[in-house]
ZAMARGU-4260 file (C-alpha; in steps of 0.2 Angstrom, whole numbers, plus 5000, padded with zeros to 4 digits):
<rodrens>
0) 5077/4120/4533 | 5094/4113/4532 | 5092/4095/4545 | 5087/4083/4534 | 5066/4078/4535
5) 5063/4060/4542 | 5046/4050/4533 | 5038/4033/4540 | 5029/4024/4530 | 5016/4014/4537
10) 5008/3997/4536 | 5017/3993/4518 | 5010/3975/4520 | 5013/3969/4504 | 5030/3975/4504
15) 5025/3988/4486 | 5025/4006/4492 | 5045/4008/4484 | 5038/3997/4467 | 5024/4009/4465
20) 5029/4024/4464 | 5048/4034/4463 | 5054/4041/4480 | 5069/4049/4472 | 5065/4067/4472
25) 5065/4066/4491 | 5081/4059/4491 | 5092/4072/4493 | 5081/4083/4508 | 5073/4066/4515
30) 5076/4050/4525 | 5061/4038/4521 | 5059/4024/4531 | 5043/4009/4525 | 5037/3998/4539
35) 5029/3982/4535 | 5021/3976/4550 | 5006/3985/4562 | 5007/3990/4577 | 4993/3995/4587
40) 4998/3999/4604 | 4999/4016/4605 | 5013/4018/4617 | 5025/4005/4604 | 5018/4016/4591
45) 5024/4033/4599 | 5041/4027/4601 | 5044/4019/4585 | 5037/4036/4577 | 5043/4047/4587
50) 5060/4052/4578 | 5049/4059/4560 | 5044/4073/4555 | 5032/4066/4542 | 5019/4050/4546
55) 5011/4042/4528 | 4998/4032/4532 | 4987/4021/4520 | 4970/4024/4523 | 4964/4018/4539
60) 4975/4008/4544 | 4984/4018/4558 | 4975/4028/4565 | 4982/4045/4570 | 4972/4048/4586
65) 4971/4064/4598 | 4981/4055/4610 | 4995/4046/4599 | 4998/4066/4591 | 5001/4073/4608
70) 5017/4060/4609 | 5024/4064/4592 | 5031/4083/4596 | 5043/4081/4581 | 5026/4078/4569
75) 5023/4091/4557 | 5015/4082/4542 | 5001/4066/4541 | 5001/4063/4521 | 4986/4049/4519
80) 4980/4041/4506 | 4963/4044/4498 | 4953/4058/4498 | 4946/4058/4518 | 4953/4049/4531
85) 4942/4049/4547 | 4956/4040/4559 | 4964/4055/4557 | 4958/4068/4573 | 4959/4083/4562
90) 4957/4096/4579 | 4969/4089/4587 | 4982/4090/4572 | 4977/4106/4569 | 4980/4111/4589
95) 4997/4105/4588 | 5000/4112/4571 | 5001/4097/4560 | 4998/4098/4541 | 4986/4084/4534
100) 4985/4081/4516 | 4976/4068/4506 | 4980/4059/4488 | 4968/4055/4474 | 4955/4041/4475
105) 4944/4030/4462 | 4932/4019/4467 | 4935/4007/4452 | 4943/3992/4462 | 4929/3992/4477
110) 4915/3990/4464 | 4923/3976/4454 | 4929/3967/4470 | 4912/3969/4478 | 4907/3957/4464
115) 4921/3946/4468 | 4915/3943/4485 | 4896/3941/4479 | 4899/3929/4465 | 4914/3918/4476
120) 4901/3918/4489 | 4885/3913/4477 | 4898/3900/4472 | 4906/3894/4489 | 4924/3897/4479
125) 4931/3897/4496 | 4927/3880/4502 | 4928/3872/4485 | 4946/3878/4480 | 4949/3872/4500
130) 4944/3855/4494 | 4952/3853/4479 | 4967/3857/4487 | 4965/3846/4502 | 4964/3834/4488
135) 4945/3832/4489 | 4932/3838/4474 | 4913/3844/4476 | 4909/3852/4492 | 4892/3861/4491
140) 4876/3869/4480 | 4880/3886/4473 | 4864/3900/4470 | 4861/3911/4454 | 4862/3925/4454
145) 4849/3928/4439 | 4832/3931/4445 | 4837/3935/4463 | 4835/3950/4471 | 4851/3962/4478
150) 4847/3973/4490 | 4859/3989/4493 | 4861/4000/4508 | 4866/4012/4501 | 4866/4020/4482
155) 4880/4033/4479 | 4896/4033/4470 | 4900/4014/4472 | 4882/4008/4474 | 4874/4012/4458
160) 4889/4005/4450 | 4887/3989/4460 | 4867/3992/4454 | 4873/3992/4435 | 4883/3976/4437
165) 4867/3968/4446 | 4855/3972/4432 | 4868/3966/4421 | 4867/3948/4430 | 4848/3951/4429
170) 4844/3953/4445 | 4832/3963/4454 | 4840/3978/4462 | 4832/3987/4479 | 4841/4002/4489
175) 4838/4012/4506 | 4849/4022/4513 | 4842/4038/4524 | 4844/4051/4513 | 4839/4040/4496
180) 4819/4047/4486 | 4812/4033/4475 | 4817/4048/4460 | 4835/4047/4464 | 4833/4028/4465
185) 4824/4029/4449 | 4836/4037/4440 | 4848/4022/4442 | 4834/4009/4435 | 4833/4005/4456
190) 4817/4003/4469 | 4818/4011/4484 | 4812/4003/4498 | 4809/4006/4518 | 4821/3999/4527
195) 4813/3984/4534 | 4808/3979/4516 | 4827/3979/4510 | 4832/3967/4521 | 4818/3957/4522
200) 4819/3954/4502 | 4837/3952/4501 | 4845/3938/4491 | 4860/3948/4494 | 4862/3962/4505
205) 4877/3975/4499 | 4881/3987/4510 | 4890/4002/4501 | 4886/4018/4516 | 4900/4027/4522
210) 4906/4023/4542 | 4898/4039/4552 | 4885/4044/4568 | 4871/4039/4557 | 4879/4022/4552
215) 4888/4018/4566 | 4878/4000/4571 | 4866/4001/4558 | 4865/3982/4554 | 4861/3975/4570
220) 4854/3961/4577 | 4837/3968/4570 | 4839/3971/4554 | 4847/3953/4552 | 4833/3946/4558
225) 4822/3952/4545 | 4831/3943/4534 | 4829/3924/4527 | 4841/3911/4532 | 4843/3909/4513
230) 4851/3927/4511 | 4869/3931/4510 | 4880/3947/4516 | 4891/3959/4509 | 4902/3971/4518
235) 4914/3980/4508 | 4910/3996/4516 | 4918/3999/4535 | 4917/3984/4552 | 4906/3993/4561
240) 4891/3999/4551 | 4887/3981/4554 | 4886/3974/4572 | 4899/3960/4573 | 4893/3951/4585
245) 4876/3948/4581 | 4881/3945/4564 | 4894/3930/4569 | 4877/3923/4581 | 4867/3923/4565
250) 4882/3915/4555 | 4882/3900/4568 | 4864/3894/4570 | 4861/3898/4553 | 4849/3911/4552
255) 4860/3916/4536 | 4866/3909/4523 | 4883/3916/4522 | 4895/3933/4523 | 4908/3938/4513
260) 4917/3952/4524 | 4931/3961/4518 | 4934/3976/4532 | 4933/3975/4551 | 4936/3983/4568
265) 4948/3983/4574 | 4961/3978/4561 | 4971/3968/4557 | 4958/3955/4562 | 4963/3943/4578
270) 4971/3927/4574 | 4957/3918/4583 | 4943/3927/4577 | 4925/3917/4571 | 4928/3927/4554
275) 4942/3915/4552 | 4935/3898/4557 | 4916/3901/4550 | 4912/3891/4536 | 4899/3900/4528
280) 4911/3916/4528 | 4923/3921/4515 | 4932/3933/4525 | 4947/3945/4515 | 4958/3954/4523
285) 4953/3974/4518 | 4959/3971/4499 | 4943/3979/4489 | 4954/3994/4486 | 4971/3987/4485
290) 4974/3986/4466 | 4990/3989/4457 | 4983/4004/4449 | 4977/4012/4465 | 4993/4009/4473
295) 5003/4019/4461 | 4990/4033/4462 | 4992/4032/4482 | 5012/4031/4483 | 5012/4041/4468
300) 5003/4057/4474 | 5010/4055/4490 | 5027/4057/4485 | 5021/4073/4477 | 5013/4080/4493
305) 5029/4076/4504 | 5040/4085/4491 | 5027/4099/4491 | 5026/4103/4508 | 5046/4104/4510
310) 5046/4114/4495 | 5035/4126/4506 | 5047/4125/4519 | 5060/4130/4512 | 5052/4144/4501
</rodrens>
């Protein structure tokens, strides 16, 4: 192939992807172009990525629907990071014969940030460094964790490690997810519990499921009911395994405590979402996996997978 191969790089927000890993080998076959900023109409997006051959996406934070493919004729590769990427409408890149790859993944910075979120929202960190910069000082009563019980929906990769960490703090560590028997639970020093039982015995509920059918909705208004208006939230998971808007109406009148929410749905989140304005939320904007060490393994491996497939190219 002798026309030089044109790659977009998406949704570079913190403006990294050419620190964290070197685009040289493509530059004698490739023009790469990074883009900072999101958009998410799909007609802007279509023209903006119309003239590339190769789309790198981060996750998902484009997604690379059936519709948005059909308007990319020029398309021939979607290199994503991570190891699965369900934005991506994999039929429909196969119908039009576009290549998908994937990058290496660890789960490392969603379990130590899941903590984060737990202990800066035990602590009311948020509002308390909000004062002390507003030139005020003590703002509120923060909870130990010690004694208290976390409940995980969910007990796989990242969940038992958040479970370790839990037991750690000496807390008393529940799970339920569908597919989760008392013997695997057990094997992790954890209780299994029905469903109802893990949110109603929640200190802090951790969700740690991945976004599917099955979890689609699975927190609703029903199962935040069940819990006490003393227990706090944690969704470091997907948006919309929990229902947003019954979660913001238990947020207001109080029937918990507090959330800390780093992903949502749609993304970015709106300027004038509640997420944004509620007090008893510490709200992140989908940084549990943004680490400089994951970032170098994304752009990193990336690189590789461009320079692979025009190697297969041109062989």
């Amino acid at each position: 192939m002798n026309e030089r191969i044109r790659v977009a790089v998406l949704d570079d927000y913190q403006h990294v992807a050419r620190q964290m890993a070197d685009w040289s080998p493509l530059d004698a076959v490739a023009d790469v172009v990074v883009f900072h900023d999101h958009v998410a109409d799909e007609a802007e997006l279509a023209r903006r990525l119309s003239p590339f051959d190769v789309v790198c996406v981060m996750r998902e934070r484009t997604p690379m629907t059936a519709s948005l493919l059909s308007a990319l004729p020029r398309l021939k590769l979607i290199a994503s990071t991570g190891r699965a990427n369900a934005s991506i409408d994999l039929e429909a890149a196969a119908a039009h014969g576009i290549a998908v790859c994937h990058t290496n993944y660890a789960s490392t910075p969603t379990i130590e940030f899941t903590w984060a979120a737990i202990l800066g929202l035990a602590r009311n960190l948020a509002n308390e460094t909000a004062s002390v910069r507003a030139g005020g000082w003590q703002q509120g009563v923060g909870m130990e964790l010690s004694g208290k019980t976390l409940a995980l929906l969910g007990l796989g990769r990242i969940g038992s490690a958040v479970a370790r960490i839990g037991q750690a703090f000496g807390m008393n560590v529940i799970a339920w997810s569908q597919n989760l028997t008392a013997e695997a639970a057990a094997e992790h020093g954890v209780e299994r519990v029905e469903k109802r039982d893990l949110f109603a015995r929640a200190d802090v509920l951790s969700i740690h499921v991945r976004l599917s059918e099955r979890t689609l909705g699975l927190v609703g208004a029903e199962q935040l009911a069940w819990m006490k208006p003393t227990a706090r939230l944690v969704n470091t998971s997907r948006g919309p395994i929990v229902d947003e808007a019954a979660l913001i109406e238990a947020l207001t009148r109080g029937a918990l405590a507090g959330a800390a929410i780093d992903v949502y749905d749609p993304e970015p989140l709106a300027a004038d979402h509640p997420f944004r304005r509620l007090p008893n939320v510490l709200a992140t904007p989908h940084v549990g996996y943004v680490s400089e060490e994951m970032y170098r393994t994304f752009y990193g491996d990336t690189v590789r997978n461009v320079v692979d497939w025009i190697g297969k190219l041109n062989s």
